[in-house]
N, C-alpha and C positions, 0 to 999 in steps of 0.2 A: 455614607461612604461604605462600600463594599469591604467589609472582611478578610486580608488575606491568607489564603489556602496553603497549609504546610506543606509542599509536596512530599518530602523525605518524611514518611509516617509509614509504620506499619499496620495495616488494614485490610480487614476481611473482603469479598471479591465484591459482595456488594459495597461496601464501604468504599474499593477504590473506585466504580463504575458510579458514583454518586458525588464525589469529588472532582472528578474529569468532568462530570455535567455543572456543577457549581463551577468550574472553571472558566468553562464556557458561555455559563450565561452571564459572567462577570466582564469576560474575554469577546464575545464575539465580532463585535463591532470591529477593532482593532484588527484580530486573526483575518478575516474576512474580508475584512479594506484591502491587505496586502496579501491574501491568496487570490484575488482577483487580477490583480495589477498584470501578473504573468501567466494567470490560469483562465482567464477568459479567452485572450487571443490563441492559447493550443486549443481551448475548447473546439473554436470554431474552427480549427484547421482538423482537427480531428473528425467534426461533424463531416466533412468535407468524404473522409476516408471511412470512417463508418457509414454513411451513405453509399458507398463504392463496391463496398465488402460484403453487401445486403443484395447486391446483384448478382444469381443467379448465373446473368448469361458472363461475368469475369469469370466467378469459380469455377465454371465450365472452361474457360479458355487459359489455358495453363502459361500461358506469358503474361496476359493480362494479370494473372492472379500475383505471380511473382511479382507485376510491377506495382501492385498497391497494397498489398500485404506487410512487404518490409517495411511500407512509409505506415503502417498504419502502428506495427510494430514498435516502430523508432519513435513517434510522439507519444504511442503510449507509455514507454518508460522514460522518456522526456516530462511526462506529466506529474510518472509516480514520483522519479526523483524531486522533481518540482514541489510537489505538496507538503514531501517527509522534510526536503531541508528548508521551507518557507516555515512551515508548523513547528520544527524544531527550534526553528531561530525566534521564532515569538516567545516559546516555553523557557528557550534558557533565558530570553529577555527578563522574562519571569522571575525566572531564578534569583537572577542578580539584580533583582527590586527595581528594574527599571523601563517597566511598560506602562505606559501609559495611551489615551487614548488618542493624543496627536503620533507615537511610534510609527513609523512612515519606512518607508525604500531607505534611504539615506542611514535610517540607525540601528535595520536589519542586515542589510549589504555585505556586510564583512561576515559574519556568522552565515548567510545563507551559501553565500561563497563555498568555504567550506567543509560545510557541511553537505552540499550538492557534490562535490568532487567526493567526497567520502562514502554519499550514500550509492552515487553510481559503481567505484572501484569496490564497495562490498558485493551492492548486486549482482556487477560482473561475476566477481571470485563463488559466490555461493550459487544463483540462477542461473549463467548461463552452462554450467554441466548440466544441467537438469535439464535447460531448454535443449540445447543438442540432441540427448537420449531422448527425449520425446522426441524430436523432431525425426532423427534418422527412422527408427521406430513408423511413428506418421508417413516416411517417406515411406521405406521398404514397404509397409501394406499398401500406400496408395498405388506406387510403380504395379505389385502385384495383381491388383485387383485391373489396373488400366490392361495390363499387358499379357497376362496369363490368367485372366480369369478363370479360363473354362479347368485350368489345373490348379487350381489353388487347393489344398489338401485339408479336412479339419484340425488335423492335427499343427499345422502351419498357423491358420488362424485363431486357435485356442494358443498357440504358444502366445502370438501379439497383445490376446486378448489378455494374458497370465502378466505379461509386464506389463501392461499399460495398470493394472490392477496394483502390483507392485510397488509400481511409480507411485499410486494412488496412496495404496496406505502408509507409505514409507513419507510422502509429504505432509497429510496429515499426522503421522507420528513426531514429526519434526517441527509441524506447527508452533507450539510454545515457544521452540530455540527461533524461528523466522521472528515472531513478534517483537521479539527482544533484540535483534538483530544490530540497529542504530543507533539505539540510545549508548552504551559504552562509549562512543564516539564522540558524542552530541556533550553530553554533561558529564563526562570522567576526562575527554579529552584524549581518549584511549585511539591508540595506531590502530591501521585499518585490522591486520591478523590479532592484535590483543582483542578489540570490539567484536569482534566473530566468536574468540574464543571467549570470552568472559560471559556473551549470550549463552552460548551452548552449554555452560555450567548452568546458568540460572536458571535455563530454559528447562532443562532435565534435572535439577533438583528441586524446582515447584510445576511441575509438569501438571500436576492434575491442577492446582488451580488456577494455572494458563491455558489450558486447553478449554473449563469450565467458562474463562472468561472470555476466549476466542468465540466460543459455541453463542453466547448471548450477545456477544456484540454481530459475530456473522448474521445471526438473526436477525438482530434489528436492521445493519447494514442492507441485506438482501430485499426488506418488506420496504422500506424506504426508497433506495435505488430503486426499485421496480415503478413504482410510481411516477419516476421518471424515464425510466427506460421501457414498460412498457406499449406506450403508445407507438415509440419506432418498431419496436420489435412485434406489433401484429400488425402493422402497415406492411413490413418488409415482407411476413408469412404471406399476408390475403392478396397482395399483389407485387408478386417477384421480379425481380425486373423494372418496376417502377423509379425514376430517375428527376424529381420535382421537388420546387422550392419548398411543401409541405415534407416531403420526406428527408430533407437537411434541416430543416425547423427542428421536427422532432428527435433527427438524429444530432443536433446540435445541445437539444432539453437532454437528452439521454448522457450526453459529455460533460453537459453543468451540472446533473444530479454527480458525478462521479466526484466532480472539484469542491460541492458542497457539504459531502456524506463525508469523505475519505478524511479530511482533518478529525472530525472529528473521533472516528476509530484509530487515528493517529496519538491522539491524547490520550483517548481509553486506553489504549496499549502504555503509552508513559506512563500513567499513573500506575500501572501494572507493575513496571521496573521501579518508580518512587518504591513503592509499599515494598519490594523482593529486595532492593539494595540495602533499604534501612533496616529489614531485618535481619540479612546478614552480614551485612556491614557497622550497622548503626551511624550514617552518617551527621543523623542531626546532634549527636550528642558527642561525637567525635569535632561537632562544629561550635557545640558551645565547651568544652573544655578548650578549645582553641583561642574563641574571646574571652574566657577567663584568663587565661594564660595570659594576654595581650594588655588586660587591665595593669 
């Protein structure tokens, strides 16, 4: 019988990135049965629109691009929130000692619920200011460059190039507080502004060793993903344009490595906020003074 894993521990960054994978290899079967259940069918709807998006002659045609851009948009944060509150609701499963390997749709439901409306109105409130200033951004240079080429000034272009830079390291400095983002939500039970702001202390008061453990999980996430995303994405380069059942196969591989990777840099992050909560918190020992208390 498998061991179980204290989440509320404090532990050094490899210690928690070692725990998360002990989780997992205890967990997988279970996690995986039910991130599939709803993560296959966006897969293949997505394949559908990353196949679309790889064409050349859309991005050239400016309605075209408008009309499968947004859908491509829309399921991919249908997916993200998809995987954070399907992943969350197995973990607190967890939590409250009650996962096992029949846990199914029926006894995650009510927590993914949730958790799904919680992690979408964070994302809204936190990404889409960010998405807009990029975008208008993206827009104004693109308009510029279609419509005024021949006057475009360096000085205009070094400004776009100065915020897009900005944008840049102002989200990686912010990194840590995004990772932290959901969990207040997920297992404190914290309202959507309290779970924002309760990241953004943790975030910025262990900052270095969230950004250290962003840095090796983005690693491995990125070499892995590619393995799957690779094959669409030099099919798409060598021939642009192309429009065929092998080029949705592979753009459909490139959608399932997402739905297979992303749990689990979902849990490395948790374990992240386990190890940061209990040491400033101290929850596990706040938890047994409480059943002593009860005896």
């Amino acid at each position: 019988m498998s061991y179980r894993i204290e989440l509320y521990k404090n532990r050094s960054i490899g210690e928690r990135i070692s725990a998360a994978i002990d989780f997992l290899k205890q967990n997988w079967k279970v996690l995986y049965k039910n991130i599939l259940i709803g993560g296959l069918p966006l897969a293949i709807i997505m394949a559908y629109f990353l196949m679309q998006q790889s064409d050349t002659r859309i991005i050239s045609d400016l309605s075209s691009f408008f009309l499968y851009y947004p859908f491509l948009l829309l399921f991919s944060f249908v997916n993200f929130v998809y995987l954070y509150a399907m992943t969350g609701s197995v973990l607190v499963h967890y939590e409250q000692n009650q996962l096992t390997e029949t846990t199914g749709w029926n006894d995650l439901k009510g927590n993914f619920f949730k958790f799904a409306g919680k992690t979408a109105l964070i994302s809204l409130i936190v990404y889409l200011p960010i998405i807009v200033i990029v975008g208008i951004i993206a827009f104004i240079f693109g308009m510029s460059v279609i419509l005024t080429a021949s006057s475009l000034t360096g000085s205009f272009v070094a400004t776009l190039v100065l915020l897009f830079l900005l944008l840049f390291f102002l989200i990686i400095a912010f990194a840590p507080f995004f990772s932290m983002l959901y969990f207040p939500s997920y297992f404190s039970g914290k309202a959507t502004m309290e779970s924002i702001k309760i990241s953004f202390s943790l975030g910025f008061k262990n900052w270095g060793s969230l950004f250290v453990a962003i840095i090796i999980t983005g690693i491995l996430f990125f070499v892995v993903y590619m393995v799957f995303a690779a094959p669409f994405e030099m099919v798409s380069m060598f021939f642009p344009g192309e429009q065929n059942i092998v080029l949705y196969i592979l753009a459909a591989l490139s959608a399932i490595g997402t739905l297979l990777i992303y749990p689990i840099l979902i849990v490395i992050f948790a374990f992240q906020y386990f190890s940061i909560v209990e040491k400033e918190e101290g929850v596990s020992l706040q938890s047994q003074v409480s059943e002593f208390e009860n005896l």
